[in-house]
N, C-alpha and C positions, 0 to 999 in steps of 0.2 A: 107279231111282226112276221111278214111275211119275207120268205129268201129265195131268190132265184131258182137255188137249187135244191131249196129242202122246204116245199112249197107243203104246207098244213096248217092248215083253216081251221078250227076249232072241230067242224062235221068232220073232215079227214079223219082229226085223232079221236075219235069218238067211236067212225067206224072200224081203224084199228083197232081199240081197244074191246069195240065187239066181237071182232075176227080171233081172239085171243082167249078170249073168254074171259074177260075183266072189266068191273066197269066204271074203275079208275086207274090212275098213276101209283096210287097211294096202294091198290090194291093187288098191282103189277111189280111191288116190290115190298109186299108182305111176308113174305117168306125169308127175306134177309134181317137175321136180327139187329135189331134196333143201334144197339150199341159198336156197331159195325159201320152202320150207314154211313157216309160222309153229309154233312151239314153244312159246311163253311163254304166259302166261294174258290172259286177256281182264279189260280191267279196266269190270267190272257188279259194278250194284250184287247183291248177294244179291236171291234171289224175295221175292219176298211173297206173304203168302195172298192168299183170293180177296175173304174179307171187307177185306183192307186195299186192295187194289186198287180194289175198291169205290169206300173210302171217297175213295183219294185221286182216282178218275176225275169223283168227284160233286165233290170241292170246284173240279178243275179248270172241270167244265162252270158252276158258278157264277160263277168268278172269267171267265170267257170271255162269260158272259152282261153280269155288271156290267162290262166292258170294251167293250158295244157301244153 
């Protein structure tokens, strides 16, 4: 899935992870022991598009205004 603004193609993270010196994810976070890692999901809400983002940033900036 591609995002606006965190735009990485498969070749992107590929040549990061050359830039790094690693030539995986898995191998990017070798060094933290296992029993540490986190595993389970993160709980977010789902995205929203950009027009909902929008909408919900303008009603914030309103309710922030009528609160001063």
């Amino acid at each position: 899935m591609l995002h606006r603004y965190l735009p990485m193609t498969e070749e992107d993270k590929q040549e990061m992870l050359k830039t790094i010196g690693v030539a995986s994810i898995d191998d990017l976070f070798a060094d933290i022991p296992e029993q540490v890692r986190f595993r389970g999901e993160l709980k977010v809400k789902p995205a929203k598009s950009e027009p909902e983002l929008w909408k919900e940033l303008a009603a914030l900036a309103v309710f922030g205004f009528l609160l001063r």
